[in-house]
C-alpha positions in Angstrom: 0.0 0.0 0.0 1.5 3.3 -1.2 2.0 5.5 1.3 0.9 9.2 -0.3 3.0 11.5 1.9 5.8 9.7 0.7 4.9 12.1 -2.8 6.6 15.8 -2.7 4.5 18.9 -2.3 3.7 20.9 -4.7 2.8 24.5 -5.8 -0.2 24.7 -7.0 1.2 26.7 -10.6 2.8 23.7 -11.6 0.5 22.0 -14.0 -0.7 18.5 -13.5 -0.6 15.4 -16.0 -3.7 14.5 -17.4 -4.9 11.1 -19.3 -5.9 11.4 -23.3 -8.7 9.9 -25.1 -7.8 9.3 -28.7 -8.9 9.6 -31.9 -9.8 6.0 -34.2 -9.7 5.3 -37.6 -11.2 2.6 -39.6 -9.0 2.5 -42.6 -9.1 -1.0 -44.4 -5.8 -2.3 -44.0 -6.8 -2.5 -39.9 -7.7 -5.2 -37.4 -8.9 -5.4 -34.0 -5.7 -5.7 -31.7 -6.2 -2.1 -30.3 -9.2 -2.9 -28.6 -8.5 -6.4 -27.8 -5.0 -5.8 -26.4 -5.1 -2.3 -25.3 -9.2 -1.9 -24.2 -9.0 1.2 -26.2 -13.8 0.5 -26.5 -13.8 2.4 -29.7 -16.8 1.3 -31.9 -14.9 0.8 -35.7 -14.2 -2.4 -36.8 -11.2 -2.6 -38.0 -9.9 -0.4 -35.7 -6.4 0.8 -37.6 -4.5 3.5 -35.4 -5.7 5.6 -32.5 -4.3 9.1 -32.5 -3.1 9.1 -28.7 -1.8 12.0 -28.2 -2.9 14.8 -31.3 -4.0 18.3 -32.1 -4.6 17.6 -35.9 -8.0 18.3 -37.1 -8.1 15.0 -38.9 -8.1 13.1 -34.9 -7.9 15.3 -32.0 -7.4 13.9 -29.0 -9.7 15.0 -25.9 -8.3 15.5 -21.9 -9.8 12.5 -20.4 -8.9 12.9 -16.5 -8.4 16.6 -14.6 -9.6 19.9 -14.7 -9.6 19.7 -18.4 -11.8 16.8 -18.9 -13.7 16.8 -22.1 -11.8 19.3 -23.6 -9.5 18.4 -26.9 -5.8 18.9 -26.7 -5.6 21.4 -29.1 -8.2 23.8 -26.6 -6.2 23.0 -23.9 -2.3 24.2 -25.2 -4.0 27.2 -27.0 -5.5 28.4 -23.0 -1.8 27.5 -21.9 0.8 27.8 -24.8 2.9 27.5 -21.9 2.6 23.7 -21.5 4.3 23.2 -24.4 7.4 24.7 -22.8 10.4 26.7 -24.3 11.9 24.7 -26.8 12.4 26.4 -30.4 10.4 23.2 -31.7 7.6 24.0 -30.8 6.8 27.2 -32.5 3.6 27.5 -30.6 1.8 24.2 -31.3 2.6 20.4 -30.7 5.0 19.8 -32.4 4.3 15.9 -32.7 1.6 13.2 -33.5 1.5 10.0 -31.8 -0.4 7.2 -32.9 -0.5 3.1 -32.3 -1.0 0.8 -35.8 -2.5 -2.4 -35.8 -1.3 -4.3 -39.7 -3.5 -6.8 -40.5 -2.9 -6.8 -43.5 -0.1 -4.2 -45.5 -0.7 -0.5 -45.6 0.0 1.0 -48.6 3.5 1.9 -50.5 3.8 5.9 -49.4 5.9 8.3 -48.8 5.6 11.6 -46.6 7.2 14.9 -48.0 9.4 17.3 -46.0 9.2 20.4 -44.0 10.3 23.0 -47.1 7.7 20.6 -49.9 4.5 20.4 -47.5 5.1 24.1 -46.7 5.1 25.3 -50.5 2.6 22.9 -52.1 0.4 22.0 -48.9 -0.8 25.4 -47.3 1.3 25.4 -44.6 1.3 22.2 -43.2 4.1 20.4 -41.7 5.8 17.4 -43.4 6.6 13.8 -41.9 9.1 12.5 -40.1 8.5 9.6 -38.2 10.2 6.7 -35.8 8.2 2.8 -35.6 9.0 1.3 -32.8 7.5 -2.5 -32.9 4.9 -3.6 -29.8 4.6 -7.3 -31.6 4.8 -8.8 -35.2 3.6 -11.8 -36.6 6.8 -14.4 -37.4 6.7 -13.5 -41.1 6.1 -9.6 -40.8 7.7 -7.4 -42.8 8.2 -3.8 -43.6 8.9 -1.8 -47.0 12.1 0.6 -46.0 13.2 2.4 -49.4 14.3 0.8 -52.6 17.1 -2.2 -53.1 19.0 -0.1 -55.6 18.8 3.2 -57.2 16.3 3.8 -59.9 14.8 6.9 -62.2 11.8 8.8 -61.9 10.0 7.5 -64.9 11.2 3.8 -64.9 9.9 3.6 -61.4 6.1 5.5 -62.3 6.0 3.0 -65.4 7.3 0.0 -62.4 3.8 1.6 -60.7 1.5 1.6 -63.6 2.8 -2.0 -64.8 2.4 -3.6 -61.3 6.2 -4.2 -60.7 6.7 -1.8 -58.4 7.0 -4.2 -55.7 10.4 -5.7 -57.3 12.6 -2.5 -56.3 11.2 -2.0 -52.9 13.5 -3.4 -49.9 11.6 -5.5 -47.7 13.1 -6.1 -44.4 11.7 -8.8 -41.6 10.9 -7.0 -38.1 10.4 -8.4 -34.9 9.0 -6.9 -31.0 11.5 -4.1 -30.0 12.9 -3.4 -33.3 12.9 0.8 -34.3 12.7 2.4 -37.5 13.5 5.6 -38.4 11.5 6.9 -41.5 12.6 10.3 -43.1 10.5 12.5 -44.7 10.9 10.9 -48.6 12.2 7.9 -47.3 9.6 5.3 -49.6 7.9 3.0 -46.9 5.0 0.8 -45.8 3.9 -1.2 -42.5 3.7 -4.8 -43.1 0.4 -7.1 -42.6 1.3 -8.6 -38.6 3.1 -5.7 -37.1 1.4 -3.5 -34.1 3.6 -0.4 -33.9 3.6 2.5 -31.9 4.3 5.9 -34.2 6.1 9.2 -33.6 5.8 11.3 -35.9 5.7 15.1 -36.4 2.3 16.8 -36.3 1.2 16.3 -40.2 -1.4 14.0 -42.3 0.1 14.3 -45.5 0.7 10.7 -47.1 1.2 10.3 -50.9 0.4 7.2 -52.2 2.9 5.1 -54.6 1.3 1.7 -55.2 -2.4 0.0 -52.9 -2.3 -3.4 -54.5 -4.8 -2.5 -56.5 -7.5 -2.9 -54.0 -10.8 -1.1 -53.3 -12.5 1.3 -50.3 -15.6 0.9 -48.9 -17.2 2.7 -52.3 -15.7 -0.4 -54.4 -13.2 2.2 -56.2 -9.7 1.6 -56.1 -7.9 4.2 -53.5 -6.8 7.4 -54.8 -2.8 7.5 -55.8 -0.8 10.4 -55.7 2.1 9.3 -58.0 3.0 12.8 -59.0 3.7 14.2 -55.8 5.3 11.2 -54.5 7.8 11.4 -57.0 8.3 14.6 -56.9 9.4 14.0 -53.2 10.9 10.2 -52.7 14.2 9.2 -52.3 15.1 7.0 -56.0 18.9 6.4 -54.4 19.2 3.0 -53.3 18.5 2.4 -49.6 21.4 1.1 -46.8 19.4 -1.8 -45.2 18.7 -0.3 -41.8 20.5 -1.4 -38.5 19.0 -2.1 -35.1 20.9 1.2 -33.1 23.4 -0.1 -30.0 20.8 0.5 -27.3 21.9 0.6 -23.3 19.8 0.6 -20.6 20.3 2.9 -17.6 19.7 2.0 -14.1 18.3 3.5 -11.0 16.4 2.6 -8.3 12.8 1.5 -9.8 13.6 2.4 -13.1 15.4 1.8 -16.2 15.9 3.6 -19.8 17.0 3.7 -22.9 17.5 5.9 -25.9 15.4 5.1 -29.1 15.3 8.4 -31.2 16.8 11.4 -31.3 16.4 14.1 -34.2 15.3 17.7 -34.6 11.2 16.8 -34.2 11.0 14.7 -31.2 13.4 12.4 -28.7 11.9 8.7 -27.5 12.9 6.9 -24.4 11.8 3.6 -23.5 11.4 4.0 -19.8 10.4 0.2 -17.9 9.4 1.2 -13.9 9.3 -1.9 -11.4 8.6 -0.3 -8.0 6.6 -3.6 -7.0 9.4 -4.3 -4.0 11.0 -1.3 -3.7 10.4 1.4 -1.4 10.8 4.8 -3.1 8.5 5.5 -6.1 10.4 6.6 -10.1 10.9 10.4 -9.6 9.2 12.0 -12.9 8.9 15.6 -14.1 9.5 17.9 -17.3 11.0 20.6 -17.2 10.4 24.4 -18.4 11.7 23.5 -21.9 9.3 20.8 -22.9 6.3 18.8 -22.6 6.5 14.9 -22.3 4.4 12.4 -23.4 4.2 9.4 -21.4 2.4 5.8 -23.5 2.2 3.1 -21.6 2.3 0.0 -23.7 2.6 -2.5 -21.4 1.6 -3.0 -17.4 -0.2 -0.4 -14.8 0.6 1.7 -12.1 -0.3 5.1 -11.0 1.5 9.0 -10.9 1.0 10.4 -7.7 1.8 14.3 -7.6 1.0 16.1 -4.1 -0.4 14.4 -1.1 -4.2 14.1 -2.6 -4.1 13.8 -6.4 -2.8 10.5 -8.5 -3.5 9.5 -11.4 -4.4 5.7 -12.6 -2.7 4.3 -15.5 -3.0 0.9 -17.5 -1.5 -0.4 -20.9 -2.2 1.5 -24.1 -3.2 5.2 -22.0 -1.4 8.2 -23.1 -0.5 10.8 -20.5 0.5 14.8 -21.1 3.0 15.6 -18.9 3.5 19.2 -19.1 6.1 21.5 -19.0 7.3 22.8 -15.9 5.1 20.3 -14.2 4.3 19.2 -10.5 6.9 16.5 -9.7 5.5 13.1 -9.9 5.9 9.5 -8.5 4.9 6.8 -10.8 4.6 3.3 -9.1 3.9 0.1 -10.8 5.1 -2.2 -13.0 5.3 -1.2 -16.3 6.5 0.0 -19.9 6.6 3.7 -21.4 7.4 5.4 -24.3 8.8 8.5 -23.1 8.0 11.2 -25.5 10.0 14.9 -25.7 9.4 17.6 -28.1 
């Protein structure tokens, strides 16, 4: 039994964490592992991704716990820009879009355009930069990570319109626990088997390469957007991509590691076992940035102040934010630990 004056005051201007709600989406390539495995009780079958944590008007996410209940994330940071915290990324809006996949069968061949493209010929918007990291895969999942060897513009749009494509596309096995970094014109697609979780910076922009021909609900094949993707992709030939040298830190309760690092977002995979120890996993973020905390496996709760906690079990997503109230999280579980 926890007790709570073990937790650290507080002042009462430090914002608290609060649970999200996300956004679902039914697209056809889906299957039914995020309500099975993660309870998400969203009524779409299949149930593809969940926005957890997202201010994009395609899936907001809503405040599910707190003072902000009900509210969608994006209402919430415009009352307090300051949550966001200080960091140039920023730029006065989350800067990031986290989702969770479920792959029964393969997305589509795509590829996302950068920062400088999506600004000129997409009204503004952001481009895509992303990181997979793998919750589970099926033993023969696999994953389209660029092309095996450099090709031209129009030998690969006639490849497309011929149905060849798939023979210059590098297909490479995955496993639980692998990571994949995906850069903006990087040519890509998830695999049918593979449950991922998704960082990604705040942008919906996908261009469509190649769908397998199939149809949508309207019994039309899915709209292609060959142009643009070509206009964007990497043609060169693509280095087959290397699981990163990954070390685990210690302390008392608490272990991480480093998974991503780049100029949109930094991921930690944070495991807490405070089942038989005494002191609770000291959490808190600090002035420059939010953090995003996804639990993907186990429970627990966040205790911040002698009467507030919050309850946590696998698949919530919890806004941490800036300059927060220093929390102690006790449980047993697994994070992804989410920075801007």
């Amino acid at each position: 039994m926890i007790n709570r004056s073990m937790c650290l005051n507080n002042e009462e201007k430090n914002p608290k964490p609060f649970l999200l709600k996300p956004s679902g989406k039914d697209y056809l390539w889906g299957g039914s592992r995020l309500n099975d495995d993660f309870s998400k009780g969203i009524d779409l079958i299949p149930l593809a991704e969940t926005w957890e944590c997202s201010t994009h008007t395609d899936g907001p996410s809503t405040v599910a716990s707190g003072v902000f209940i009900g509210q969608t994330l994006a209402e919430v940071l415009k009352s307090h820009p300051e949550y966001l915290g200080t960091h140039p990324v920023t730029e006065g809006e989350l800067p990031i879009l986290i989702k969770l996949i479920d792959a029964k069968r393969d997305l589509s061949v795509q590829v996302h355009p950068g920062d400088d493209y999506a600004r000129e010929h997409e009204d503004g918007q952001f481009g895509k930069t992303e990181m997979w990291y793998v919750l589970d895969a099926a033993k023969d999942s696999k994953l389209v990570y660029g092309l095996r060897h450099s090709v031209g513009k129009e030998q690969l749009r006639r490849s497309i319109e011929d149905g060849t494509v798939e023979k210059y596309l590098q297909k490479i096995p995955v496993k639980k626990d692998d990571l994949f970094y995906i850069e903006a014109g990087t040519i890509h697609a998830i695999g049918a088997g593979a449950l991922i979780a998704e960082i990604q910076e705040n942008s919906n922009l996908t261009y469509r390469l190649y769908d397998y021909n199939r149809v949508g609900k309207d019994g039309k094949k899915r709209e292609l957007h060959i142009d643009k993707a070509l206009n964007v992709a990497n043609l060169n030939a693509s280095a087959e991509p290397r699981q990163p040298l990954r070390v685990l830190k210690y302390r008392p309760g608490c272990a991480s590691e480093l998974l991503c690092r780049c100029k949109y977002f930094e991921v930690h995979r944070m495991l807490v076992n405070t089942e038989r120890c005494r002191d609770m996993v000291d959490y808190q973020a600090d002035s420059s940035s939010f953090r995003v905390l996804l639990c993907t496996d186990g429970c627990g709760a966040i205790y911040f102040g002698e009467k507030d906690s919050l309850c946590f079990f696998k698949g919530d997503c919890i806004f941490v934010p800036a300059d927060s109230a220093k929390l102690k999280i006790h449980g047993r579980a697994q994070f992804l630990d989410v920075r801007g």
